[in-house]
C-alpha positions in Angstrom: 0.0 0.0 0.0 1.2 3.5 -1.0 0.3 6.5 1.0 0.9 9.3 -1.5 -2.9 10.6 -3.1 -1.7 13.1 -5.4 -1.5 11.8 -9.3 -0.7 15.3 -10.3 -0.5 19.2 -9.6 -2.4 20.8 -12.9 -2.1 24.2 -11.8 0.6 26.2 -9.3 -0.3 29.9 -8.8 0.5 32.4 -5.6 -1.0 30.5 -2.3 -3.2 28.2 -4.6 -2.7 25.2 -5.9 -4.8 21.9 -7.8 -4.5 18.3 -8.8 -6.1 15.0 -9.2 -6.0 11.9 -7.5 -7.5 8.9 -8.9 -8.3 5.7 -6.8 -7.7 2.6 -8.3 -10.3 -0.3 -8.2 -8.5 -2.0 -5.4 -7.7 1.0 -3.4 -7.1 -1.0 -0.3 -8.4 2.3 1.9 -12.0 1.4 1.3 -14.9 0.9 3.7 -17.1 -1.9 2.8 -20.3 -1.8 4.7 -23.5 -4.4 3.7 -26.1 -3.4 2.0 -24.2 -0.5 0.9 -21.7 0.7 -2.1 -18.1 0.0 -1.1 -16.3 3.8 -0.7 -13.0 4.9 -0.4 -12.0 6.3 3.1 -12.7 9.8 4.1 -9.4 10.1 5.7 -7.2 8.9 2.4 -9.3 11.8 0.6 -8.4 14.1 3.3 -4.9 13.1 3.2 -4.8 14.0 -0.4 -6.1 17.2 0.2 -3.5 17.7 2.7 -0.3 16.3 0.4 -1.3 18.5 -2.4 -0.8 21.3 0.5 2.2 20.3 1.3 3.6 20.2 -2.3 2.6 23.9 -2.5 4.2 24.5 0.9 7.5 22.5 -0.3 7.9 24.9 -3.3 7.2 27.9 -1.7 9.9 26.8 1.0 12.6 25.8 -1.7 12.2 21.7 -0.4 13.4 22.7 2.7 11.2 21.7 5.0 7.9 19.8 5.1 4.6 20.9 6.9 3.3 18.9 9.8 -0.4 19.0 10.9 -1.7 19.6 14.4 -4.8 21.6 14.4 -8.0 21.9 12.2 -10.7 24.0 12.5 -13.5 21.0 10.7 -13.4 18.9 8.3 -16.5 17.8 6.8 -17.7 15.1 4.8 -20.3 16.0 1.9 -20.2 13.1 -0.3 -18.7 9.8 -1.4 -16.0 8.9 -3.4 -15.6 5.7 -5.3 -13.2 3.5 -6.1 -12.2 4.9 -9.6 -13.5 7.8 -9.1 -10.8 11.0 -10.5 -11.2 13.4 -7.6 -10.5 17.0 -8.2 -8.4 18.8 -5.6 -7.7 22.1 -4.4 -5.9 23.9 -1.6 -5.1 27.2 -0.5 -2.2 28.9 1.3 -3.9 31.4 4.0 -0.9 32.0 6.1 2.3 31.4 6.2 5.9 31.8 7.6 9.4 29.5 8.2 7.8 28.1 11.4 4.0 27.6 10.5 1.1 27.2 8.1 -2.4 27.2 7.7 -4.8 26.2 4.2 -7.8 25.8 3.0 -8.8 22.7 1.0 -11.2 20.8 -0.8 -12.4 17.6 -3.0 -14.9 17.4 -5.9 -15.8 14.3 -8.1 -17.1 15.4 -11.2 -17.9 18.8 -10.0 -19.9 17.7 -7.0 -18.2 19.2 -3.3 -17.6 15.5 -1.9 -15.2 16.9 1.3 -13.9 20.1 2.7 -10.8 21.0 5.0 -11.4 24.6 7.1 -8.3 26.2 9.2 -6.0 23.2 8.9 -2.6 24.5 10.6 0.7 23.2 12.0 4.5 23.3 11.9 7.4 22.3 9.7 9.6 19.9 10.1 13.1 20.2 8.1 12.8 17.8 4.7 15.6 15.6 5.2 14.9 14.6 8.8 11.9 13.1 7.0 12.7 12.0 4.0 15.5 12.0 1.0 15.1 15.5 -0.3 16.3 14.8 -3.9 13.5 11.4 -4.1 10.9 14.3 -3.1 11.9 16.9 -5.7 12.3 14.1 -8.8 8.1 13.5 -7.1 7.5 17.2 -7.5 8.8 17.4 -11.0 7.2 14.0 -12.3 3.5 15.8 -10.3 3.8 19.0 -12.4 5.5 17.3 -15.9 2.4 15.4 -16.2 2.1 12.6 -13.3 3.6 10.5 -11.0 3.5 7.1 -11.4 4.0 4.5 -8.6 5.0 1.0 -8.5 3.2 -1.6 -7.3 -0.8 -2.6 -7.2 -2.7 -1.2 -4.1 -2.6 -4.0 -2.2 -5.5 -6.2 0.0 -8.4 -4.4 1.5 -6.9 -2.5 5.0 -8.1 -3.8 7.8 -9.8 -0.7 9.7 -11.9 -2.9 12.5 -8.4 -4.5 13.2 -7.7 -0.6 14.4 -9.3 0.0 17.5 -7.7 -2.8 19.5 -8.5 -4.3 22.5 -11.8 -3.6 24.1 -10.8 -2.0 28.1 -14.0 -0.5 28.9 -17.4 -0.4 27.6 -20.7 1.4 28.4 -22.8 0.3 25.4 -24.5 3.4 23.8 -22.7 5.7 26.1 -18.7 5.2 26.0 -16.2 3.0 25.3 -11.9 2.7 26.2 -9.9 0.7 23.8 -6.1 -0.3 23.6 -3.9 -0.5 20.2 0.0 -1.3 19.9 0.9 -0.3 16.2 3.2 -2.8 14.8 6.1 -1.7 13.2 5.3 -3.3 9.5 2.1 -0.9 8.8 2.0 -0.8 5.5 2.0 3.6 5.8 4.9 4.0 7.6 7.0 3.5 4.6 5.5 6.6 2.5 5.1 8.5 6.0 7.7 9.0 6.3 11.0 7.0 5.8 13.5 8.9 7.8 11.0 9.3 10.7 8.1 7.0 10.7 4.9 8.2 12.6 1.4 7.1 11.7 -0.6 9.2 9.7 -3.3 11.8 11.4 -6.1 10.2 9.4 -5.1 6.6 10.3 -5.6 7.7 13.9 -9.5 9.3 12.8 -9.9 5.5 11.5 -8.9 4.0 14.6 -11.2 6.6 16.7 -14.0 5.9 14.2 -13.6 2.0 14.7 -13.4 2.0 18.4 -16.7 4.5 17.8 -18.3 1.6 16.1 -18.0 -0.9 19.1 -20.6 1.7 21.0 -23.3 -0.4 18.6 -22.4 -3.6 19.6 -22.0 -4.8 16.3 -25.3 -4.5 15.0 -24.6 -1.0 12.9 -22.2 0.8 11.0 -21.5 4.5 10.9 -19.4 7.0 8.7 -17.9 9.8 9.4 -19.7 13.5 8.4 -17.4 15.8 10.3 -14.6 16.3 12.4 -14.2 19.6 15.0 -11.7 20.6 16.8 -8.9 18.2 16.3 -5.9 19.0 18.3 -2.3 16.7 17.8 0.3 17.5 20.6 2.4 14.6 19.9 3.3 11.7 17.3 2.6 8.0 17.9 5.9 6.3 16.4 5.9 2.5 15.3 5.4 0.2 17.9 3.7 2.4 20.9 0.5 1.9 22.3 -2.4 4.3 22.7 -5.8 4.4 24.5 -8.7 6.0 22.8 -11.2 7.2 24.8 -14.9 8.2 23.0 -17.7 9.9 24.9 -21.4 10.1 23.3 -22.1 14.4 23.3 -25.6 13.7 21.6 -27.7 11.7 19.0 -30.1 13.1 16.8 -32.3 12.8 13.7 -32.3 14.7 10.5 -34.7 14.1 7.8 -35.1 10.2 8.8 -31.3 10.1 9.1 -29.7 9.2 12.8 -26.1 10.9 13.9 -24.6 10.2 16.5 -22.1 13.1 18.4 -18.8 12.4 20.0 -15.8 13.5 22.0 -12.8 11.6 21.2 -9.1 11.6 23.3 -6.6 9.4 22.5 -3.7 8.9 25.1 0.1 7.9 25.4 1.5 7.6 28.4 -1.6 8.6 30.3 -1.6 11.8 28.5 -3.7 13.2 26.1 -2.2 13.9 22.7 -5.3 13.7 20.4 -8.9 15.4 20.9 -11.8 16.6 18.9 -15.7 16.1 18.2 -16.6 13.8 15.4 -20.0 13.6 13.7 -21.3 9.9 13.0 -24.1 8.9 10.9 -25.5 5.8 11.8 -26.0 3.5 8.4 -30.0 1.7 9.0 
């Protein structure tokens, strides 16, 4: 499995920038729920919207150092995407100096607004603690010169339910405490990143959106419609453990559909390094 979701940059001006990202047929980042089309992840769509931000960021910054994110404002899910679906991307620069960031960003399939990232903000991190800074300019040029092509197929179907862990505390309906080691062969941790491994923001939104699940007991499935609030204060590197802690806020019904509201935490160490709201709908 590959985690880079840009195909290519098709236009480069001032603080803006767009590409396209198409996912193959067996884009392995796909949620397969019954009764219902299978769809590709939120998170691996928001992670594209994020990587083309960072290619803008890299080539304002001369490839000297790479943005890190820790802080969004909401990200909200309007629509599916499909595997093969091309998805149209866009991002936008709103501030920026050597130490921080923050963009704008969205995703459209065929014109349609399918996801949206408001007030996403963080840090850099100098390039070649990261990564080989000459593999990720020969990237850039191959994204702008008409594509980049990867090796490889995209690999079996992830397994997301495998994310939340072990079950520590349950309050069915109400809350739930789970446990999760992250082995060191995660299929991500080679793209993200090489130099410094550390498992991807929206890999962590899958495993609080699994452990979320478990609040059903099993008899339901949900997806995610928006994120609030999320605040990073620290990495989770290869092999640590977390908690993740999720709290029911509020359910509620909207034209015959249910959602369900939730505080999430996730903890290393017995502190707190993830938080946010997340907006469920509950699949009938």
């Amino acid at each position: 499995m590959r985690f880079l979701f840009v195909d290519k940059i098709t236009d480069l001006r001032g603080d803006a920038i767009r590409g396209l990202r198409v996912y193959p047929a067996d884009e392995p980042l796909v949620h397969r729920t019954p009764g219902h089309l299978a769809a590709v992840a939120p998170g691996a769509v928001s992670e594209a919207i994020g990587q083309l931000a960072s290619w803008l960021c890299l080539e304002r910054n001369r490839f000297a150092a790479r943005p890190i994110f820790l802080f969004a404002d909401a990200i909200r899910v309007r629509g599916a995407v499909r595997p093969g679906d091309e998805v149209e991307l866009r991002a936008e620069i709103r501030a920026m100096d050597v130490d921080n960031f923050r963009f704008d960003g969205e995703a459209r399939v065929g014109g349609r607004l399918v996801q949206e990232i408001e007030a996403c903000s963080g840090h850099f991190m100098p390039l070649a603690e990261l990564e080989d800074p000459a593999l990720t300019c020969a990237r850039f040029a191959a994204l702008i010169g008409g594509g980049l092509v990867l090796d490889g197929p995209g690999g079996a179907p992830y397994p997301f339910a495998a994310l939340a862990g072990e079950t520590l505390a349950l309050v069915a309906g109400r809350s739930v405490r789970a446990r999760k080691e992250f082995s060191a062969d995660e299929p991500f941790y080679g793209d993200h990143f090489p130099r410094f491994p550390v498992t991807p923001i929206v890999m962590l939104n899958e495993m609080i959106g699994a452990t979320t699940t478990r609040l059903l007991g099993g008899e339901k499935s949900i997806q995610i419609r928006a994120i609030h609030g999320i605040k990073i204060r620290s990495f989770v590197r290869p092999g640590e453990t977390v908690e993740t802690v999720v709290t029911v806020t509020g359910e509620r019904r909207d034209g015959g559909r249910s959602f369900l509201e939730t505080t999430a935490q996730v903890l290393k160490d017995q502190k707190v390094i993830l938080r946010g709201n997340y907006l469920y709908e509950i699949m009938e």
